[in-house]
N, C-alpha and C positions, 0 to 999 in steps of 0.2 A: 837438680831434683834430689831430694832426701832420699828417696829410695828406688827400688832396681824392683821391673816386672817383670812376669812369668806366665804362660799362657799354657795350659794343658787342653789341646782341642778334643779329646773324645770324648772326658768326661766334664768339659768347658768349665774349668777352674781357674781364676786367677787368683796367682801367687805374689804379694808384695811384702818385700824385705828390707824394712825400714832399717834409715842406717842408723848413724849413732846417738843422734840428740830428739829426744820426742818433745817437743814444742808444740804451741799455737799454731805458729805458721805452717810446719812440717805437717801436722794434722789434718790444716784445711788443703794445703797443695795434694796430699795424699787422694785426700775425699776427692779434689776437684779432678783429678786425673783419670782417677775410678768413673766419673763421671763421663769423660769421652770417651773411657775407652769401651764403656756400656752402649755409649750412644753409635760408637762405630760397628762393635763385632756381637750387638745383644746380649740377655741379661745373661748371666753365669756362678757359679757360686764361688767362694772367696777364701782366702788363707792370707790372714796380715801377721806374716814373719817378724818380732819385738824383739828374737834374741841378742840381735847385735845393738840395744839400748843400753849404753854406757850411761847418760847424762838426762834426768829428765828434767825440765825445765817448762811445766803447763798443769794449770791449778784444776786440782780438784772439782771445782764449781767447774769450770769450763769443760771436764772430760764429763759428767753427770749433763752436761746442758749440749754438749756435741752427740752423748747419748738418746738424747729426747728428741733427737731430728730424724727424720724418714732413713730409714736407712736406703742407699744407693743400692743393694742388693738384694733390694726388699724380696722376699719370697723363695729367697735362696740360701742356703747351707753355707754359714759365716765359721770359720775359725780363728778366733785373735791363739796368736801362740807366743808367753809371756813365759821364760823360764824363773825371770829375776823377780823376788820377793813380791817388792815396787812398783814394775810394769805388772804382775799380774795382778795387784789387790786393784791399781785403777784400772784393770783391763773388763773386773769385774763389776766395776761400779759401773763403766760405759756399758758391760751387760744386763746390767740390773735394769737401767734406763731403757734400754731397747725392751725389753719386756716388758714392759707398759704398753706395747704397742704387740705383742703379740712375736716380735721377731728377736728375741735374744740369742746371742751366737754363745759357740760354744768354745769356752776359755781353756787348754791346754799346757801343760808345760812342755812339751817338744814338739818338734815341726813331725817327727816319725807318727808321735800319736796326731796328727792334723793330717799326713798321708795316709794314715791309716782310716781314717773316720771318712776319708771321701775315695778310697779305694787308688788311690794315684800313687805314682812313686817317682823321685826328682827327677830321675832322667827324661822322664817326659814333658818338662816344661823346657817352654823356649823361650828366648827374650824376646821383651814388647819394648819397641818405641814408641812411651805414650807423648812424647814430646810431641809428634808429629801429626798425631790426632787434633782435627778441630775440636772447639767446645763444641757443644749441643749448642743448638736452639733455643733459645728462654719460649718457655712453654712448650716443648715438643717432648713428645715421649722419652721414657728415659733408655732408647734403646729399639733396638728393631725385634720386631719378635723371631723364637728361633721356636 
C-alpha cells in the first residue's frame, strides 16, 4: 500500500499519508481503500496528507477526470494537505473538479492547518488496517450510517 491510515474516532476523521510517488495507481489504490474502509466503520470526514510527495508521476487530465467522480466522502469535510508547489497546484485542480458537484475540499499547506480546520490533534489518530477490510458490495451503500 502507498500509504499509511489514521483513524481519529470522536471527531471521525480519517487521516491518509501518502507516501512518496503520486501516480495513477497510487491514486485509485488510495480511493479504493477509502472506499472499504467507509463501508466498514461509516462515512467520516477526511485529511489526505501529500507532504511526503517526492515524485509525481500522473497527468493532468487524469487528476481533473479523477476530480469529476463522486467523491467517497461525499458530504463530508475533505482536507488535501500539499506543502510542494506541484502537489498543491494539482491538488487544486482535483478541487476545482469537485466543485462542480458542490463538494470541493479544502487545499492546505500543512497538516497543523488541516488539524486545526477539523479541531483534532495527531495524537489522537490511531492506525487502520485497511488491508484487512473487505471491498463493499457493488451497489450497496457506501457505508453504514453513523
Amino acid at each position: 500500500m502507498s500509504c499509511a491510515f489514521f483513524f481519529e474516532h470522536k471527531n471521525r476523521v480519517l487521516l491518509v499519508k501518502f507516501g512518496r510517488a503520486l501516480t495513477r495507481e497510487s491514486l485509485v489504490e488510495m480511493r479504493d481503500a477509502v472506499r472499504r474502509f467507509v463501508a466498514a466503520e461509516g462515512p467520516c470526514h477526511g485529511i489526505l496528507d501529500l507532504s511526503a510527495v517526492a515524485e509525481v508521476n500522473v497527468a493532468s487530465d487524469f487528476i481533473a477526470a479523477f476530480g469529476r467522480q463522486r467523491a467517497v466522502l461525499h458530504g463530508r469535510r475533505r482536507i488535501l494537505v500539499a506543502p510542494k508547489d506541484e502537489v498543491f497546484g494539482l491538488s487544486r485542480m482535483f478541487g476545482l473538479n469537485q466543485a462542480d458537484s458542490g463538494e470541493e475540499p479544502l487545499v492546505v499547506r500543512s497538516l497543523t492547518e488541516a488539524f486545526a480546520a477539523l479541531g483534532v490533534a495527531a495524537q489522537d489518530f490511531a492506525p487502520v488496517d485497511v488491508d484487512s477490510l473487505a471491498a463493499p458490495e457493488s451497489g450497496s451503500a457506501a457505508g453504514k450510517p453513523r
